[in-house]
N, C-alpha and C positions, 0 to 999 in steps of 0.2 A: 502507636509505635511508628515511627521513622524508618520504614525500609530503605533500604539501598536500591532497590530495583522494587517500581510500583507492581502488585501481584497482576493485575491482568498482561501488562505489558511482560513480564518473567514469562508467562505461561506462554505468548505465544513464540516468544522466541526460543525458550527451551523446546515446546513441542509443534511449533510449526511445522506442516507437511509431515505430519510420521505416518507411520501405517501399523501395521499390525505388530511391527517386529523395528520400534523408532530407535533411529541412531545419530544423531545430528553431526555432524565432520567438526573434529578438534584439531586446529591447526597445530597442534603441538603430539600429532599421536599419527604414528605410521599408521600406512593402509598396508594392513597387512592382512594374507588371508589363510585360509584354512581350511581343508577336507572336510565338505559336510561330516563325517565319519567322527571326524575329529575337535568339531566345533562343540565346545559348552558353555556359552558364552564368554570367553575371553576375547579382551580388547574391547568389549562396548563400551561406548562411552555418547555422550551428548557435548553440544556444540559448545566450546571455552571452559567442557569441565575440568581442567589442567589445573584450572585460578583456584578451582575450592576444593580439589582433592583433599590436601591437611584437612581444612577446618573440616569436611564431611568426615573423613576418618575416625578422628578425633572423635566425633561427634555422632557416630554413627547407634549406638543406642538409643539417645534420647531421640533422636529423631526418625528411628525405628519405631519407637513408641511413641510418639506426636502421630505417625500413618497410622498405625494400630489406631490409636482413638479416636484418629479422625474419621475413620471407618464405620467403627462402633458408633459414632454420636452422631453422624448426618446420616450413616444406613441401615445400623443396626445389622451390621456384617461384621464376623470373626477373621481373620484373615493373617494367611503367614505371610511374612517376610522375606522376597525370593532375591531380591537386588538392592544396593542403593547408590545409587547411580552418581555422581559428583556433575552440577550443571554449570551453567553462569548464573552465579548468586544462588543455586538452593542443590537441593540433592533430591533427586525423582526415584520414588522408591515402587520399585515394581513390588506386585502382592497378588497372592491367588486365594480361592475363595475354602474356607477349613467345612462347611456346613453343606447341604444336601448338592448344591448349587456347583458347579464347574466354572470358574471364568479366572481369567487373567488383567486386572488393571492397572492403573498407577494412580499415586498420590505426590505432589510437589508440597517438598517443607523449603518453603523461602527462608535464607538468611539474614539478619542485620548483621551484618561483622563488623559495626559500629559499636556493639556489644561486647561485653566480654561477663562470662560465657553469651557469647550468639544468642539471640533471641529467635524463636521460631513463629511463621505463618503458615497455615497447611493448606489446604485447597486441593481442587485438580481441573483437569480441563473439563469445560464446559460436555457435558451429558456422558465423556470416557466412561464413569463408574456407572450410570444409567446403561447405557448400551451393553457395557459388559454383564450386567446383573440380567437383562431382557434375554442377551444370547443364551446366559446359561440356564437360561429358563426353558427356552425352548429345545434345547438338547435334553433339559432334563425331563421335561414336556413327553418328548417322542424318544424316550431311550432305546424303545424297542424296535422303531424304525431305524435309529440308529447305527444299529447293530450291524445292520444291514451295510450301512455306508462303511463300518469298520471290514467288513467283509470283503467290497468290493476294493475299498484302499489293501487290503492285504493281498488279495489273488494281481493285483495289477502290480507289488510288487516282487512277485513270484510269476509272472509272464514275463516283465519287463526288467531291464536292466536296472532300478530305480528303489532307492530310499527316503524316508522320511526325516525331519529333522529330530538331533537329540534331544531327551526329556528334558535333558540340566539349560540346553541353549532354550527353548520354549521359557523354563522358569525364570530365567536370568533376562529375558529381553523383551517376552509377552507384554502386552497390554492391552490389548482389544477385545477380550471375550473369552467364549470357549476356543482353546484350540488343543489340538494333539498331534504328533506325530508327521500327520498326512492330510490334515486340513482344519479348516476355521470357522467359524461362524461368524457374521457380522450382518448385525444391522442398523437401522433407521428410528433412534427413540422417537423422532417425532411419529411414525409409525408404528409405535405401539406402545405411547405412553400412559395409555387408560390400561393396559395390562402391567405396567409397570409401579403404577398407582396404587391399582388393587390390589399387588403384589406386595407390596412395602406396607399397605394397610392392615393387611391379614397372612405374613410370610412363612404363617405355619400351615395354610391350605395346602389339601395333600393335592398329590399328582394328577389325580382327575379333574381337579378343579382348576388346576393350573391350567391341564390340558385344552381345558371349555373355555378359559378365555381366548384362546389362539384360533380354537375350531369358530366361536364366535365370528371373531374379524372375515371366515372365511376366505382366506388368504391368496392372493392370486398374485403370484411375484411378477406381472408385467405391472402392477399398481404399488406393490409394497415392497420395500427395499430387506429381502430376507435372501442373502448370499451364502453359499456352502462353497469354498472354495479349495479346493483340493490344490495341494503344491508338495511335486517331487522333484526329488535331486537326483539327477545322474548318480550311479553308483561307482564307475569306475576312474580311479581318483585321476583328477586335471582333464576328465571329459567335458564336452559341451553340450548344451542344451541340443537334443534330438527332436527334429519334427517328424520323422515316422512315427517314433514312441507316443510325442503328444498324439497328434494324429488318429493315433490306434486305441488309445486311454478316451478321445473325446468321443471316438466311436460306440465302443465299449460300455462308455456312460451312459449312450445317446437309447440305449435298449434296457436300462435300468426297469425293474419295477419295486412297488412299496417302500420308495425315500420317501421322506419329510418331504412336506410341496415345501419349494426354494426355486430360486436361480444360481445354480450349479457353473461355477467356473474351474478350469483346468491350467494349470500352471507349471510346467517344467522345466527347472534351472538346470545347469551345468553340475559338476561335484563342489565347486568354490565358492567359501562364504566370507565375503567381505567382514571380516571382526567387529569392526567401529559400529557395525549398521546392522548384524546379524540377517544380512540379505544374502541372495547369490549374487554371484557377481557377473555383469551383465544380464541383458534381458531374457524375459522368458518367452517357452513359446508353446502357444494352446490358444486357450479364448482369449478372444478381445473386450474387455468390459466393458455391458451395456451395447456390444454391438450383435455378439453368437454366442452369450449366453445360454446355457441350455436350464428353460424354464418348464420344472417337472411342475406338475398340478394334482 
């Protein structure tokens, strides 16, 4: 097939630089923002998705199910439908995981619109759905430890001024993994691609066994890249990022006992979410990555 835009080359200019929450700037689409409060993801978009709006529209089924299958056939993963996103040349369709597993990733159906109807190519970036299927392994891994982290994101925000982002913006703009509310998980496939292996080999191994691959690596986050990062919003609308608050939340962390061993980052934006990007707007302020990490063991 004769694509319009070669698939490696699409992938990196659709997802170039993204992060957990990608949104690449559409010179045809205001920046417009919106009260964490208020943010479900409206306005996301990726870079020149103006051009293929119609055709994705249009098109938005089959290439709903093009992601579906392509899921199913290279992961043997069930997976809904949370976004689909209009790119240059394809539509990125964000997907969360239906089976024991928690994660958030995407899938890229490149267009020919030399076609009529459009011919589809599916793919995604290079290890996204790997990394995403490892994260939510290991949350599924240590749910119980877990727990605990849901606890401490809840009491910090009931001390502090501070909320989490909504369920519907998570669904609509995720891709990187487990995430919720009040933080993330992300890691390193080359880091734990022999668990990711055996995973895929045998994906109906129950929780213990899961578990024993991870306890295995004996995990020490100044060598493996396993991040828990925590990111709150100001709660009171058109405030800005506090450093007391961070300050007092990294403090707070810093006395934790019984998390998952990780390296633990703290992230506190303003109340304003950039649409296009599902970020806050302006920087955040807590840990520096890779520099005050706080590495529980």
């Amino acid at each position: 097939m004769n694509l319009k835009i070669p698939i490696l080359l699409a992938i990196a200019l659709i997802m170039g630089g993204c992060g957990i929450m990608n949104g690449s700037q559409d010179k045809d689409t205001k920046s417009l923002t919106s009260s964490v409060q208020d943010y479900n993801g409206q306005g996301f978009v990726y870079r020149d998705g103006s051009k293929t709006t119609e055709i994705v529209a249009a098109n938005k089924k089959e290439i709903s199910e093009s992601a579906k299958n392509y899921m199913k056939l290279n992961y043997n993963q069930d997976v809904n439908i949370n976004n689909v996103v209009p790119a240059l040349g394809a539509a990125v369709v964000h997907v969360s995981s239906k089976d024991k597993l928690e994660y958030f990733t995407s899938v890229i159906v490149s267009l020919d619109t030399n076609e009529t109807p459009p011919k589809f190519s599916t793919t995604s970036q290079q290890y996204e759905v790997e990394k995403a299927i490892v994260s939510g392994l290991y949350h599924y891994s240590y749910a119980e430890e877990f727990k605990k982290v849901d606890s401490f994101a809840k009491e910090v925000t009931e001390k502090w001024d501070v909320v989490g982002l909504n369920e519907k913006a998570i669904e609509k703009t995720s891709s990187g993994g487990y995430v919720n509310p009040f933080y993330y998980i992300s890691v390193s496939p080359n880091d734990f691609e022999d668990i990711y292996k055996k995973y895929m080999e045998n994906p109906s191994m129950s929780l213990v066994d899961v578990r024993g691959l991870f306890e295995e690596k004996h995990i020490n986050p100044e060598d493996l890249k396993l991040n828990i990062s925590f990111r709150f919003f100001m709660s009171k609308k058109g405030a800005k990022a506090d450093k007391k608050v961070a300050d007092e939340i990294i403090q707070k962390l810093k006395s934790v006992t019984g998390f998952p061993v990780g390296s633990y980052a703290v992230f506190v934006y303003g109340n304003t979410i950039v649409n296009k990007d599902g970020m806050g707007e302006g920087s955040s302020i807590g840990t520096v990555p890779t520099v005050d990490d706080i590495n529980i063991k």
